[in-house]
N, C-alpha and C positions, 0 to 999 in steps of 0.2 A: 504494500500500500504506500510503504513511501517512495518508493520509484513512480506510483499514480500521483501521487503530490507534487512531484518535479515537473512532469508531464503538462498537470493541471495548471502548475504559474508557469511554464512556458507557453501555457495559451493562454495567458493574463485573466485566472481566475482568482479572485482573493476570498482566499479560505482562513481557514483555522481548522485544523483536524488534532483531536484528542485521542492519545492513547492512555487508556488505562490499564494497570496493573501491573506487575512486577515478572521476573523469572528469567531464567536463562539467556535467552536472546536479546535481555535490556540493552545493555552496554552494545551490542553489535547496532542493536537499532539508533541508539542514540548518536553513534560513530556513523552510521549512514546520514543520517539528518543533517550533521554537521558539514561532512562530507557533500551531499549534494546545495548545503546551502538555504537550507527549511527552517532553521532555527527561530525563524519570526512565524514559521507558521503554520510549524509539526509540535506540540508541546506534549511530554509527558507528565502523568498524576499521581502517578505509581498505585495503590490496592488501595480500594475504598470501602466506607462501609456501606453497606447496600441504601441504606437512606442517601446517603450522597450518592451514589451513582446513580437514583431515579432523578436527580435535580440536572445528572447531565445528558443522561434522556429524553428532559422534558425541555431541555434546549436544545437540543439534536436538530440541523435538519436531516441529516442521514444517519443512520448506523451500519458499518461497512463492518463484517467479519471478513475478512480475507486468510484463510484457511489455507495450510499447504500440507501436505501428505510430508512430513520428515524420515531421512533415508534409511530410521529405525523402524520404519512402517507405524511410530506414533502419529494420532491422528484427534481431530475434535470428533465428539459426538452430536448431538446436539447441544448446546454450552445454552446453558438459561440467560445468557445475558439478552441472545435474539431472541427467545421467547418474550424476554419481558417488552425489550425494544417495540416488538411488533405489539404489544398488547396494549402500550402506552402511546402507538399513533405514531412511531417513526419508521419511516420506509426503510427496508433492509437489504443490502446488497451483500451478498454471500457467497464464497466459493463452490462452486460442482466434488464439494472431498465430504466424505464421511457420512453423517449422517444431516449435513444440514438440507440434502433435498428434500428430505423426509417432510420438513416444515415451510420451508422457501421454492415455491414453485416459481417459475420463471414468470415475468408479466402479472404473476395473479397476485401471489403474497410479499413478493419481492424480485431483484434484478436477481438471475446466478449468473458467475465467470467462471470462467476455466482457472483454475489455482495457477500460480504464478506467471500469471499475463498483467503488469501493470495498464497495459494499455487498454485491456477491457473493462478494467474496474477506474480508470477516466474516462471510458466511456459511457461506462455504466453510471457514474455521476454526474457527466452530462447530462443524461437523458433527467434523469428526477430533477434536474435544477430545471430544465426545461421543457419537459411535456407534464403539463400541471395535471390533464384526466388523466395521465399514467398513473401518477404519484397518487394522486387522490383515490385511485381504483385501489391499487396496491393498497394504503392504510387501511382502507374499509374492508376489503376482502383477507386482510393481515387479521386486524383485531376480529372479525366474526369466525375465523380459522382458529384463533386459541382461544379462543372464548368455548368452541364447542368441545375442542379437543383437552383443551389443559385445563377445564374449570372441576376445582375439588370436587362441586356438590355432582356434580354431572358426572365425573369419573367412579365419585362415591359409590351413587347409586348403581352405576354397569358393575362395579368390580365387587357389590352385595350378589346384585344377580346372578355373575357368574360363578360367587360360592355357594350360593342356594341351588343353583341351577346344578353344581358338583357334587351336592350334599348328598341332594335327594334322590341322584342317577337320572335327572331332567324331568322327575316328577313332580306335580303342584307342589308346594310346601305352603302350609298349612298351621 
């Protein structure tokens, strides 16, 4: 992503992109930033506690997972940060690795890229900065997607059924 932030001011876009969190590859990211010259406009926050990072959600106008398959075959799963993203109304651009297709459909609930293409993931923030019934489509069709899939009460109730449904060998229970 930060190779898409060079990309993005050399076509004279003025951003500000947040990373949050800590691990491993800090210091390497933070040597790229300097490196390419982002310093005014790649900033990191290092691990927040969850009350803070819905405040920087709710300034979001994008939230970009940019995912890569590392050559340990580590991988993300679904990372709750884009559940919540999506759930709070900010459009989400996410890499084709793991398991985020499972919840980020292309066009409906957000953009997908091909893991480590800088170039599709500035394109892909072209387009939300620019096709407003995209973006608009995407948030609405985001939040009614976790809303049906990831709501406690709603999972509650299927995941009663299908012990009662195990109980009783699929017969009434009574």
């Amino acid at each position: 992503m930060i190779s898409a932030c060079r990309l993005l001011a050399d076509k004279g876009v003025l951003f500000s992109y947040t990373i949050v969190g800590t691990g491993y590859y800090l210091s390497k990211l933070q040597e790229q930033v300097v490196r390419l010259k982002l310093s005014s406009s790649v900033h990191f926050v290092g691990q927040l506690l969850h009350t803070d990072l819905i405040r920087y959600y709710m300034d979001a106008d994008i939230f970009i997972m940019p995912s890569v398959v590392l050559p340990s075959g580590g991988r993300d799963g679904i990372p709750n940060v884009v559940i919540e993203a999506m759930s709070v109304g900010v459009p989400v651009i996410a890499s084709k690795s793991a398991g985020l297709p499972e919840v980020v459909f292309h066009e409906v609930t957000g953009l997908l890229v091909e893991p480590g293409q800088p170039i599709h993931l500035c394109d892909a923030v072209l387009r939300l900065l620019h096709e407003h019934e995209l973006r608009e489509r995407i948030v609405k069709n985001a939040r009614t997607f976790i809303e049906r899939r990831f709501d406690v009460s709603t999972n509650s109730f299927a995941f009663v059924d299908v012990l009662v449904s195990q109980i009783s060998g699929g017969k009434p229970f009574v």
